[in-house]
Backbone as CSV, one residue per row, in Angstrom:
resi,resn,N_x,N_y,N_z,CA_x,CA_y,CA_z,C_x,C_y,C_z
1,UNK,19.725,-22.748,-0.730,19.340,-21.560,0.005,19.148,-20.408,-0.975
2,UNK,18.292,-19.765,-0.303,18.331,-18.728,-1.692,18.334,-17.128,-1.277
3,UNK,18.876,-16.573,-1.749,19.639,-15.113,-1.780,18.295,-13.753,-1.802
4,UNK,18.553,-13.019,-0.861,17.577,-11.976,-0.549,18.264,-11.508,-1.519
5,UNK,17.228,-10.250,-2.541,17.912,-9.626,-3.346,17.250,-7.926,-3.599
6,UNK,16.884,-7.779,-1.900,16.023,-6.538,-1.658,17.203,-5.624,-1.350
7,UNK,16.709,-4.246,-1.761,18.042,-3.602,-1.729,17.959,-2.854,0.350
8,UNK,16.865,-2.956,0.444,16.561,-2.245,1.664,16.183,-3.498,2.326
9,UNK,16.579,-3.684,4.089,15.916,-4.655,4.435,14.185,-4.481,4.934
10,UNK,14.018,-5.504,5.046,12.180,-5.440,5.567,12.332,-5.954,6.992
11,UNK,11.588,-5.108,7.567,10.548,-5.262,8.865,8.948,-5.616,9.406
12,UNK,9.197,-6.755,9.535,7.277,-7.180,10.010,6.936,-6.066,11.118
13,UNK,5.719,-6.087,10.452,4.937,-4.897,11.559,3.503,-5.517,10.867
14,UNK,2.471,-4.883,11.638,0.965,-5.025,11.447,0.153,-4.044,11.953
15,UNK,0.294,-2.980,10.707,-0.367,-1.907,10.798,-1.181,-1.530,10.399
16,UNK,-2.596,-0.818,10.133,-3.906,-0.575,9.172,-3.416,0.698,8.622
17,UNK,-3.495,0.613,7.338,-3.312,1.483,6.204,-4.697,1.201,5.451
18,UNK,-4.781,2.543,4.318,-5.510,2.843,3.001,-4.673,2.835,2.125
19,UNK,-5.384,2.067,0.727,-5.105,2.514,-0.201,-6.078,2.944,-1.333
20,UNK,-5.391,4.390,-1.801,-6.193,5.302,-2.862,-6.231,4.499,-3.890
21,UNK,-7.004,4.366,-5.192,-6.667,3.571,-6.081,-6.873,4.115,-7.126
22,UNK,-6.301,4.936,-7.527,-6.541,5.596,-9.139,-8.057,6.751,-8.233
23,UNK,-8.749,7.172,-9.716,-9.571,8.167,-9.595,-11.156,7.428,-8.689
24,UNK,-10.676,6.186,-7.885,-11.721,5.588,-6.882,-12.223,6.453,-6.032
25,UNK,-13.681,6.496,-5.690,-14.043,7.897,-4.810,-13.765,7.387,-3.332
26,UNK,-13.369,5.828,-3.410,-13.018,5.382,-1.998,-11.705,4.985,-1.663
27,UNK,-11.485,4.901,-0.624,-10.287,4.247,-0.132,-10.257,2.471,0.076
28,UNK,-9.332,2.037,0.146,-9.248,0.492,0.081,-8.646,-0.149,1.585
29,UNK,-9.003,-0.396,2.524,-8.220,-0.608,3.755,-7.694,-1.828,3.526
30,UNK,-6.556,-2.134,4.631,-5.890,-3.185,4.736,-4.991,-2.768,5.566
31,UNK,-3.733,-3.637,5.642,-2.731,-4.026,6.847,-1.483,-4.459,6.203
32,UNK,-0.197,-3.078,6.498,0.730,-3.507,6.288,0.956,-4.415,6.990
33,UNK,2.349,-5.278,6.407,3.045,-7.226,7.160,4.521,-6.441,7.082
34,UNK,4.789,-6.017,6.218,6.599,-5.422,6.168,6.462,-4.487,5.747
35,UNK,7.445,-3.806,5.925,8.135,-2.524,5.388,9.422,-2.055,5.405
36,UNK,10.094,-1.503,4.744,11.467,-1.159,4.040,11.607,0.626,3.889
37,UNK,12.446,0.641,3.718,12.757,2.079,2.908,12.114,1.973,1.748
38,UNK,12.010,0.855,1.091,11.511,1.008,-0.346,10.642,0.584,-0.900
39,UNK,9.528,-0.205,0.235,8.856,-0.545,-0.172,7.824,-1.202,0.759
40,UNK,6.819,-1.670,0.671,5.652,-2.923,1.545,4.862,-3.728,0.793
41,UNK,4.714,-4.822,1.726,3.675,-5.472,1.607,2.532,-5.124,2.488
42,UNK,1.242,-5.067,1.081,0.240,-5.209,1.784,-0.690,-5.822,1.732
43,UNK,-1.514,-6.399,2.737,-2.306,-7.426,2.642,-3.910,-7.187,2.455
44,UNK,-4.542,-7.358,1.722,-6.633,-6.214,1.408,-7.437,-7.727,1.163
45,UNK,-8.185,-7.611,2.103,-9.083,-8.761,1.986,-10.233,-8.064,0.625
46,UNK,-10.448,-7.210,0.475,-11.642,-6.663,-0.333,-10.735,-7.156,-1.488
47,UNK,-12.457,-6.787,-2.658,-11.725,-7.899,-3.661,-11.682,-6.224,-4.907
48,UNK,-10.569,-5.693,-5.105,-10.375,-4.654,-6.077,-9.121,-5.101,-6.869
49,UNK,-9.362,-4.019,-7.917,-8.663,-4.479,-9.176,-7.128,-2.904,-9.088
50,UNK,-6.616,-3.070,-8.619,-5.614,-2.036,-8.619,-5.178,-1.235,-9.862
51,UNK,-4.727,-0.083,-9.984,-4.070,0.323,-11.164,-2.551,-0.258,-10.853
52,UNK,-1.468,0.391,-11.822,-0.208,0.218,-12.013,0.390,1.442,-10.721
53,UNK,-0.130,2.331,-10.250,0.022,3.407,-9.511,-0.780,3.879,-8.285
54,UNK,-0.564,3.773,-7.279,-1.475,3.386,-6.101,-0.927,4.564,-4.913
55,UNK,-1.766,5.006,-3.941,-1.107,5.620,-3.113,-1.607,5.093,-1.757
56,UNK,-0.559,4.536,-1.068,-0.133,4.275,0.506,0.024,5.356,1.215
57,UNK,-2.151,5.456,2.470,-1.763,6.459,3.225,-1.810,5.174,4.932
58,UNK,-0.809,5.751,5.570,-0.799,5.079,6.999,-1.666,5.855,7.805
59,UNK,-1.872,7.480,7.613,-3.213,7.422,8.371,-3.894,8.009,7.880
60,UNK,-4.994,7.840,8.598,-6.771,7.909,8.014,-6.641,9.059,7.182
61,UNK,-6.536,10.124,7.941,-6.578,11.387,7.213,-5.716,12.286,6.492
62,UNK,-4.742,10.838,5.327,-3.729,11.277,4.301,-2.359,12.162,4.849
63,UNK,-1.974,12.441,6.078,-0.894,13.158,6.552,0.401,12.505,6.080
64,UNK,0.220,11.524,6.441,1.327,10.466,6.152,0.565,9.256,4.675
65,UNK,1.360,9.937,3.651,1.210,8.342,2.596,2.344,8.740,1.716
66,UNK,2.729,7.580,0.948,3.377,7.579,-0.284,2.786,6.892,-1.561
67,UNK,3.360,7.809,-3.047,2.717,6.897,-4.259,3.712,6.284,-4.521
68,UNK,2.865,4.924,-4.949,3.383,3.492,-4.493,3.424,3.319,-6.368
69,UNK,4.090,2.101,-6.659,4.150,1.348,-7.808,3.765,-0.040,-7.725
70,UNK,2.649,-0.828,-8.122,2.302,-2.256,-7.873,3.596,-2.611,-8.693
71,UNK,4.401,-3.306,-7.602,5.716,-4.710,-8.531,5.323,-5.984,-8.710
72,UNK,4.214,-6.973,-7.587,3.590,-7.397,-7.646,2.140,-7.458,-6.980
73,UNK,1.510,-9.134,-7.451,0.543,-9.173,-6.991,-0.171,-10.484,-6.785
74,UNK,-0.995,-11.333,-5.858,-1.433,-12.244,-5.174,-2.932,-12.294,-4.873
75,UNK,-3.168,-13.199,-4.712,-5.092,-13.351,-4.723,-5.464,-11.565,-3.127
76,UNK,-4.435,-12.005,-2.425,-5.026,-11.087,-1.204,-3.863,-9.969,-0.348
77,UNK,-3.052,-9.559,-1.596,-1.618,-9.132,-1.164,-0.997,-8.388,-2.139
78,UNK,-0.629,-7.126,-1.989,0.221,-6.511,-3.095,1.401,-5.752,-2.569
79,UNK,2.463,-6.149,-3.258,3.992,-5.585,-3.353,3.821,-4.099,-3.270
80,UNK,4.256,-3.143,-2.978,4.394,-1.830,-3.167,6.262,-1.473,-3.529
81,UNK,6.394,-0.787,-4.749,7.279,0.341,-4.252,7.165,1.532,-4.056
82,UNK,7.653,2.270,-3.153,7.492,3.691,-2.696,8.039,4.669,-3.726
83,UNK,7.500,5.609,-4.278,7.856,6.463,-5.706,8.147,7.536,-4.710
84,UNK,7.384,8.319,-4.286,7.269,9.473,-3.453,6.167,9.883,-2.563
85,UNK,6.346,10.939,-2.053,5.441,11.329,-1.158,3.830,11.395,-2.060
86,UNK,2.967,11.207,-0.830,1.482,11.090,-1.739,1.330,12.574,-1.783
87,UNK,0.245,13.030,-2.505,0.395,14.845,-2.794,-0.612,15.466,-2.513
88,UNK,-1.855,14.239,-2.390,-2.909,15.001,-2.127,-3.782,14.854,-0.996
89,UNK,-4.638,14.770,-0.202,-5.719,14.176,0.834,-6.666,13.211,0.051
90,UNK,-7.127,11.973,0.577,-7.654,11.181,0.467,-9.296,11.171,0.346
91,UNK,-10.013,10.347,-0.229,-11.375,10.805,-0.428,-11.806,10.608,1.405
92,UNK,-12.906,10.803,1.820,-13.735,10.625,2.886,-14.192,8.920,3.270
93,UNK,-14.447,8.460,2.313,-15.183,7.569,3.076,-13.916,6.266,2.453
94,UNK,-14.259,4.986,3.065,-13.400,4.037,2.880,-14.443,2.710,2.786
95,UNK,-13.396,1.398,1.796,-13.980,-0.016,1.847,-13.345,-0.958,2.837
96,UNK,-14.329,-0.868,3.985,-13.776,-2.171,4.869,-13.371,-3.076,4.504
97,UNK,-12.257,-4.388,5.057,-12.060,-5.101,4.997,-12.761,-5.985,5.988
């Protein structure tokens, strides 16, 4: 058996989020699967190349996000940890999934 070793627990949910990606003039959509105090998974069918530093907004128009840290990463799925609040508003337009 093997030992959870998350410091916060996770919660499945399935929610549509953006993510900012570095100085990208677009946003990246997708769908949180869990979330924590400290962190999510998220799941982006589009095919982008992430930086090391990412910002998670939950809605459209940046009110709610946090900058994230990629911990990992998967053909269609990336780890987030939550650093802090996001700081700025989000570009306008977005890449469907």
């Amino acid at each position: 058996m093997t030992q959870n070793r998350r410091k916060y627990p996770r919660r499945d949910v399935d929610c549509i989020c953006w993510i900012g990606a570095g100085d990208a003039p677009q946003l990246v959509e997708g769908n949180v699967r869990n979330i924590s105090e400290g962190g999510a998974k998220v799941v982006c069918h589009a095919q982008i190349d992430l930086p090391e530093t990412v910002d998670l907004y939950m809605t459209r128009d940046g009110r709610v996000g946090r900058r994230c840290k990629v911990v990992w990463r998967s053909d269609d799925a990336v780890g987030l940890m939550f650093l802090a609040k996001a700081s700025f508003q989000p570009p306008d337009s977005t890449v469907e999934i």
